[in-house]
C-alpha positions in Angstrom: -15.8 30.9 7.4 -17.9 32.8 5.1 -20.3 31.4 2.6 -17.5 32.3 -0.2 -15.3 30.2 0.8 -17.4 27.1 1.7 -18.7 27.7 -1.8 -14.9 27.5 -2.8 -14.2 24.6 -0.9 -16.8 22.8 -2.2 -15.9 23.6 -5.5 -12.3 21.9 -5.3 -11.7 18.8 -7.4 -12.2 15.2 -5.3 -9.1 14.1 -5.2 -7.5 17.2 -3.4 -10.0 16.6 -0.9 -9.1 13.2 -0.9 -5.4 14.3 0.0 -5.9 16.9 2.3 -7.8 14.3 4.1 -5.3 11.8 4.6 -3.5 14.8 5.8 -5.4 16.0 8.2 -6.1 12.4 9.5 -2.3 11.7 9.5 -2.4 15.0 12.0 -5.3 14.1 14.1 -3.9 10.7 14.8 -0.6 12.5 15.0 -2.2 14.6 17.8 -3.4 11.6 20.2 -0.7 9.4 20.0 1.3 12.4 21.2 -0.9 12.6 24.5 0.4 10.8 27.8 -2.0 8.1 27.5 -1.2 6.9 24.3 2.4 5.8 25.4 2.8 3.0 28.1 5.2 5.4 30.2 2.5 8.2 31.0 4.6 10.7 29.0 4.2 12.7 26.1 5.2 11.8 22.3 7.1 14.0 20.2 5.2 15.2 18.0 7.2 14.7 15.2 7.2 11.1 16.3 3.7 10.9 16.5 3.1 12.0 13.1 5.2 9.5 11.8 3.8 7.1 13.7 0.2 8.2 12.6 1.5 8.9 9.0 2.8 5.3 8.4 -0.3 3.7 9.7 -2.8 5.9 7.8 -0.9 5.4 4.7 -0.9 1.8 6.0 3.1 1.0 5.6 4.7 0.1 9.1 7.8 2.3 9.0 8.5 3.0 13.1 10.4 5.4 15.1 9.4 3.2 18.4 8.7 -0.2 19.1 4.8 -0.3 18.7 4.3 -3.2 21.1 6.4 -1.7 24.2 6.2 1.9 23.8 2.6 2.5 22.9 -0.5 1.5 25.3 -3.4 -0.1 24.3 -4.9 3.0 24.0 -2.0 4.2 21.8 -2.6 0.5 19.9 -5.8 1.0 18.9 -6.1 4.5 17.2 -2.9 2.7 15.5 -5.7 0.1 14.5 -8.0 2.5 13.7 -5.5 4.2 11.8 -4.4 1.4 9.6 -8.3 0.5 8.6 -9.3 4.3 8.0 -6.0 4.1 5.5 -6.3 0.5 4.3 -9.9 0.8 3.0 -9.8 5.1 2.4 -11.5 6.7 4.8 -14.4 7.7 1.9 -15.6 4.1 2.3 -16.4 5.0 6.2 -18.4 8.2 6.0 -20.7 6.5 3.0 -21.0 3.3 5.4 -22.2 5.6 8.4 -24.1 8.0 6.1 -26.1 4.3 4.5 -26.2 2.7 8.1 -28.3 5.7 8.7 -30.4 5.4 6.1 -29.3 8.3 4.2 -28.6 8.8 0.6 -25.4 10.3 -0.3 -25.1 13.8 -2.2 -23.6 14.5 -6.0 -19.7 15.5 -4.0 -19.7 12.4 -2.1 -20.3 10.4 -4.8 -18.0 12.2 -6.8 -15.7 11.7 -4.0 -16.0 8.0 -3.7 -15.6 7.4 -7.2 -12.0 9.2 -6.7 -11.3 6.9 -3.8 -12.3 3.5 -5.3 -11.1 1.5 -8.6 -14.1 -0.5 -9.7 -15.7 -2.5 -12.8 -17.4 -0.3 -14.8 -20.7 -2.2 -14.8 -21.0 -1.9 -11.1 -22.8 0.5 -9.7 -20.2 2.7 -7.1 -22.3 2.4 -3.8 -23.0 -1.8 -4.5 -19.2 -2.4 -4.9 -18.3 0.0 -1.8 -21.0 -2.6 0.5 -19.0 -5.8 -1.3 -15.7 -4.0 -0.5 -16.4 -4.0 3.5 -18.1 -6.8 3.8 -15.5 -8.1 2.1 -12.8 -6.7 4.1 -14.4 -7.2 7.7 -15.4 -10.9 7.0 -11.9 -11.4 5.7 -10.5 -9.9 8.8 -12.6 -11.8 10.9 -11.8 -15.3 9.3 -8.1 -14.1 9.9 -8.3 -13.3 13.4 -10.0 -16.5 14.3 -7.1 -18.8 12.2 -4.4 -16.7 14.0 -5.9 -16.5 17.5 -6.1 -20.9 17.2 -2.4 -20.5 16.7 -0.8 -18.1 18.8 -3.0 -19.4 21.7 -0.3 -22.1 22.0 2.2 -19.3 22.9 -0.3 -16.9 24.9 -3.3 -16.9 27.6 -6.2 -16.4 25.1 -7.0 -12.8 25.7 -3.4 -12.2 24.8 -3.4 -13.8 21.6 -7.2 -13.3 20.5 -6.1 -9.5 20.9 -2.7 -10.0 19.1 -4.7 -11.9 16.2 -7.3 -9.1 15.8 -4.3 -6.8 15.6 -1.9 -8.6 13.2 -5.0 -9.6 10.9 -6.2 -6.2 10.6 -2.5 -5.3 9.8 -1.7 -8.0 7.7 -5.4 -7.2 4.9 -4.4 -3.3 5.2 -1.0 -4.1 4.0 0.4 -2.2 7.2 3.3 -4.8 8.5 2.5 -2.9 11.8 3.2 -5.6 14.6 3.3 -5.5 18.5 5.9 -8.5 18.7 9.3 -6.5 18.7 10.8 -9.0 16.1 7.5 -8.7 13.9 7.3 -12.5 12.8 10.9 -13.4 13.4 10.2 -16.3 16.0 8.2 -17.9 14.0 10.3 -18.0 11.0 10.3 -21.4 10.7 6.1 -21.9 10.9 4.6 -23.2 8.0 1.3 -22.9 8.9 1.4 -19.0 10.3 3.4 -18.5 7.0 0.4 -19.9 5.2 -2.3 -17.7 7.4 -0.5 -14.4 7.0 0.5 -14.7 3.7 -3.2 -14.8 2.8 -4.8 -12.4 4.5 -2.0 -10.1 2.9 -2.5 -11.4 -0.6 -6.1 -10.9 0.0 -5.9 -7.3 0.7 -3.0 -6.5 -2.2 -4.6 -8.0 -5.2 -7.1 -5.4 -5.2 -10.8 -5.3 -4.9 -11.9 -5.1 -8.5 -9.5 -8.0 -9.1 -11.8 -10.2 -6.0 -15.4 -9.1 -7.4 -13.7 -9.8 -10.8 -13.1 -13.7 -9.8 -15.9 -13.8 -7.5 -18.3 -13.9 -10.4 -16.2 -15.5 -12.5 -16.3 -18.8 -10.1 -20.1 -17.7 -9.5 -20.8 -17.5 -13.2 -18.9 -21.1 -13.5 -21.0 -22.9 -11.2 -23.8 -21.8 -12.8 -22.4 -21.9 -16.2 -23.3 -18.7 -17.6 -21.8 -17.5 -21.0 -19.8 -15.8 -21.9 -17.6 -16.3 -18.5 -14.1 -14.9 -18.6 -12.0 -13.0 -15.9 -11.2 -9.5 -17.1 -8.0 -8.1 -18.7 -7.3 -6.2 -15.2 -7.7 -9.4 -13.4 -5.4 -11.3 -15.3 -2.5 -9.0 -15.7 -2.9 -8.8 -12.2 -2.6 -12.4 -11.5 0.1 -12.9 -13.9 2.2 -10.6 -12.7 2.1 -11.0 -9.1 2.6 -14.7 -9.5 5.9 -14.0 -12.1 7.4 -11.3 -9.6 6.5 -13.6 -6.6 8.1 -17.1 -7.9 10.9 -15.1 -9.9 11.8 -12.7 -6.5 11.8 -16.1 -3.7 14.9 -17.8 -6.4 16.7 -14.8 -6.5 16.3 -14.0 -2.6 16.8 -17.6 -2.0 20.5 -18.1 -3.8 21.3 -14.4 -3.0 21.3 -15.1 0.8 21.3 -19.0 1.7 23.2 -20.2 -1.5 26.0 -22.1 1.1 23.8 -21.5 4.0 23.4 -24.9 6.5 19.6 -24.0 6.9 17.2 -26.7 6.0 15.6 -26.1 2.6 12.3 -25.5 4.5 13.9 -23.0 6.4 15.6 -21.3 3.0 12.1 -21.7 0.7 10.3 -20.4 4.0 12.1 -17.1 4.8 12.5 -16.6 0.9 8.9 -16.3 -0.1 7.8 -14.9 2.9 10.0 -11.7 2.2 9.3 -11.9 -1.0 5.6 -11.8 -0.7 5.5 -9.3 1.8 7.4 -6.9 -0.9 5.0 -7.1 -3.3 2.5 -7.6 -1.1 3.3 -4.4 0.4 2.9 -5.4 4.1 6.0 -5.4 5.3 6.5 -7.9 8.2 9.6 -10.1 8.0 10.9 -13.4 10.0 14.8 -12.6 8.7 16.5 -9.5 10.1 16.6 -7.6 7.0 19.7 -5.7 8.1 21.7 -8.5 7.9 20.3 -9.5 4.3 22.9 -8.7 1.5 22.6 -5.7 -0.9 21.6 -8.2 -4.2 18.5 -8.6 -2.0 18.3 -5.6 -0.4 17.7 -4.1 -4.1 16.0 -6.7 -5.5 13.2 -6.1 -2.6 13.1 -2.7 -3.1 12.8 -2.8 -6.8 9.3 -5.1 -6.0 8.4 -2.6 -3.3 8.4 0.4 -5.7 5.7 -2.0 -8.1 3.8 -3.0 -5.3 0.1 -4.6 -5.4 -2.9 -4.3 -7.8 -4.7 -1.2 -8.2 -7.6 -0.5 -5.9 -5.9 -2.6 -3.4 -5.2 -1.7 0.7 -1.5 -2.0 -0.8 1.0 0.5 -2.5 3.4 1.3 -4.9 3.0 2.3 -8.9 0.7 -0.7 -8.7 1.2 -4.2 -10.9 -1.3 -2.8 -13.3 0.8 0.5 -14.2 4.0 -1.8 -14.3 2.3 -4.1 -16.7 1.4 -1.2 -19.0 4.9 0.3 -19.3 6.3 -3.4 -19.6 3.6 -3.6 -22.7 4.7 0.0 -23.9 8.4 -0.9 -24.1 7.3 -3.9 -25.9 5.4 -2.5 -28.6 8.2 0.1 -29.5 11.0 -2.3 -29.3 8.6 -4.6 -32.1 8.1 -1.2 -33.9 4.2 -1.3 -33.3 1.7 1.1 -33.1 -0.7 0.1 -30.4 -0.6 -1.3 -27.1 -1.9 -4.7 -26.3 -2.4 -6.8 -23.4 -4.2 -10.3 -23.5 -5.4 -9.4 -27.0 -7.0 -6.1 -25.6 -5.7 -2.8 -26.7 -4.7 -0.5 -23.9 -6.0 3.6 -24.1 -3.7 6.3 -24.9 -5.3 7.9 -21.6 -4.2 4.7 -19.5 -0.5 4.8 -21.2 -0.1 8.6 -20.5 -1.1 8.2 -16.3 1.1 5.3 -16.6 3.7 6.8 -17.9 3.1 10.0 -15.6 2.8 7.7 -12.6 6.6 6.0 -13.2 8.1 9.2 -14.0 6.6 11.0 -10.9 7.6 8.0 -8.2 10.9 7.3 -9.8 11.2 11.3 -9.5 10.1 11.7 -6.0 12.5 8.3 -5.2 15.7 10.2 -6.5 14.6 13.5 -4.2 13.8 11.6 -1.2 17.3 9.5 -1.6 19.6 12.6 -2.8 18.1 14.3 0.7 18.7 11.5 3.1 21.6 10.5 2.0 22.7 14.2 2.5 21.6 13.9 6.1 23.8 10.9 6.7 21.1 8.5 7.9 23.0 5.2 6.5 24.9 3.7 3.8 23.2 4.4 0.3 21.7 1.1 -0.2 20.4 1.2 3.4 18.5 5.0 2.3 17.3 3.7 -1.2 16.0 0.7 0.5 13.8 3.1 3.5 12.4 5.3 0.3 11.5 2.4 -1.4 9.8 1.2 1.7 8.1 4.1 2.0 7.2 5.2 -1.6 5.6 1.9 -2.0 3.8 1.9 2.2 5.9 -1.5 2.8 7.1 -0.7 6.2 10.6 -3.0 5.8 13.7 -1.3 6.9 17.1 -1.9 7.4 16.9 -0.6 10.9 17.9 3.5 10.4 14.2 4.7 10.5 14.5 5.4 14.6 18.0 7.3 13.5 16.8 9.4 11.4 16.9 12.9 11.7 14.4 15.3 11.9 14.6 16.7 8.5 15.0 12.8 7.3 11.6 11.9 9.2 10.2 14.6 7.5 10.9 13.4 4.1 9.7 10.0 5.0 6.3 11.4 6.2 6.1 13.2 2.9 6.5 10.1 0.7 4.8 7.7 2.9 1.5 10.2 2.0 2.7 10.2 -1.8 3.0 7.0 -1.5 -0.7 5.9 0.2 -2.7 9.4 -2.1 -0.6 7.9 -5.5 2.0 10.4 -7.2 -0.4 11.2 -9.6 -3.2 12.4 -7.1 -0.2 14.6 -5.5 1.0 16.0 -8.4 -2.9 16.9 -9.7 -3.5 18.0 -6.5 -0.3 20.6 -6.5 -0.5 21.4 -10.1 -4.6 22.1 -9.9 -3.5 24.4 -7.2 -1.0 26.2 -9.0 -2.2 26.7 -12.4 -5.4 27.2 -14.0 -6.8 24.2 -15.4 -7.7 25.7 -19.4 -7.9 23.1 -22.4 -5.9 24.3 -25.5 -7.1 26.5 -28.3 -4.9 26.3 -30.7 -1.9 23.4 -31.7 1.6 24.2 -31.8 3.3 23.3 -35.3 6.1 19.9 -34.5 8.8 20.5 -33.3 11.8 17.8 -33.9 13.6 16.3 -31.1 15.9 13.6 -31.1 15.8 11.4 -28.2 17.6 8.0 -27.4 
């Protein structure tokens, strides 16, 4: 390569590097879990397969072509681990860990980079909030571990469950829902206590990190009774909106599947919130076979999977904050006002019109992806919505079809598990800086009427 085109390169907006690298880490892991030693039968992968496999763990959503557990070995299980935290946490966060462990100070395009990657307060400086993210992340992964390796040491010799607890924690805080049990939580549908743990360590990687550092001053500013002390617009919609989706979501799933069920109401409220939670959530591990769960909640699930989790989050989806903007939007035209406003804060035309682009371009992409599997006759239409919504929003549910999809249909699913993890809005910057000459206008066009509605 001549100096030209590193020049070029170099040159290229951050978040096209951004994608192209969760491209070309989606193929690298692709590439090794192909290899004999990745699989527990000594043979090789398809590499289709392995893509897929690679794709959903980078883009951290838990879609599978193969039982994880059985099929891949423990070599194969931990580049899937590796995987799921290079995606979870973006794999800028590691190279400006490695480049600080070394005592190094990061250049002008990696900063540039890493301010592309992460969604932080504006009064934090970028390289302080990337420290508090994994420290953050590896303590809460650590805590995790330990609470679930207590527990399943009842069922398992230690090693066995102080590696399945490492596993499912660091799968559970990257939102992946990859599991090595072949029934994900299934058997222990009826666990309070690993309901509890789980749950957790999942809302604690969804909410977002801005949304954490938000409330972790806001309790440190308490103690110590600083003023003013309030948690920031962000964190609240956040809050609000999870909490309304996640209480709202469990009654509907609960009288949409065990209205004249004989299970106990434990059992009912249990399964309920749990598959709730790990919908908006974006995780994707379940303790009900969601085949068997009827099409009112089938929709409803993917309808909180295409949300998803707060911004900035290991989680996916058009995020709670966009959600909450275009709930705000069609409340301010329906009450005939001008501006915006959320918590008594106006919101910027700029954050309405990526809003706006980011619903149009996943809703969009969700009526290709669906209108092409359904074509390829991969199951009923509700079963097809349900796997793009999955995937769209890195949840990793299904209704069973993904190892029966087709190679085309695999294909697609790859494609929007990566929209999905890089945002619609990256993608479609990425494709459209690529195509067209990025020129600002010199001159406006007179209006032009157009009826709409």
């Amino acid at each position: 390569m001549n100096i030209s085109r590193i020049i070029k390169l170099n040159r290229r907006p951050p978040i096209q590097i951004l994608s192209v690298g969760f491209i070309l880490i989606s193929l690298i892991g692709g590439i090794l879990l192909s290899l004999p030693v990745s699989s527990c039968s000594g043979e090789m992968t398809p590499f289709t397969d392995a893509v897929f496999t690679a794709s959903s763990a980078v883009t951290t959503t838990g879609l599978i072509v193969v039982d994880t557990g059985s099929y891949y070995s423990m070599f194969g299980q931990i580049v899937i681990m590796i995987l799921i935290q290079i995606g979870g946490l973006g794999y800028m966060l590691f190279f400006v860990f490695f480049v600080l462990l070394l005592g190094n100070e990061l250049s002008m395009k990696s900063t540039l980079l890493l301010r592309e990657s992460v969604k932080r307060p504006f009064t934090v400086e970028v390289t302080k909030f990337t420290i508090f993210i994994i420290a953050y992340t590896f303590i809460t992964e650590l805590v995790g571990a330990i609470l679930l390796a207590f527990y399943l040491s009842k069922d398992f010799p230690l090693s066995e469950a102080i590696y399945s607890a490492i596993f499912h924690s660091i799968s559970a805080f990257n939102t992946a829902g990859f599991s090595i049990y072949v029934d994900s939580f299934v058997r222990y549908n009826n666990n309070i206590l690993l309901h509890i743990i789980v749950n957790l360590i999942c809302i604690a990687g969804c909410i977002g990190f801005c949304v954490v550092f938000d409330s972790f001053e806001y309790i440190y500013n308490t103690i110590k009774k600083k003023r003013p002390n309030t948690l920031s617009v962000h964190s609240k919609l956040v809050y609000f909106i999870t909490i309304a989706l996640s209480v709202t979501g469990t009654l509907i799933v609960y009288f949409a599947e065990y209205g004249d069920s004989d299970l106990s109401f434990k059992e009912k409220t249990l399964n309920s919130s749990f598959q709730v939670l790990t919908a908006v959530s974006t995780t994707g591990f379940n303790t009900i076979d969601i085949g068997k769960m009827s099409e009112t909640s089938l929709f409803l699930l993917t309808g909180l999977m295409f949300i998803g989790s707060g911004s900035g989050s290991t989680g996916g989806g058009i995020k709670i904050p966009t959600f909450g903007v275009l709930l705000s939007l069609l409340y301010s035209v329906l009450k005939q006002k001008e501006e915006v406003n959320i918590f008594k804060r106006r919101v910027s035309s700029e954050v309405i019109r990526h809003s706006l682009a980011i619903g149009l371009l996943s809703g969009l992409w969700m009526f290709i992806a669906t209108l092409v599997l359904s074509a390829t006759k991969s199951g009923t239409f509700i079963q097809v919505l349900f796997e793009v919504g999955s995937a769209l929003g890195t949840v990793g549910l299904s209704t069973g079809i993904t190892a029966n999809l087709t190679f085309i249909g695999k294909w697609v699913i790859i494609i929007t598990m990566l929209i999905g993890r890089i945002g619609p809005l990256g993608i479609g910057l990425s494709v459209g800086l690529s195509l067209f000459k990025q020129q600002k206008d010199k001159y406006q066009y007179p209006i032009g009427d157009i009826y709409v509605g």
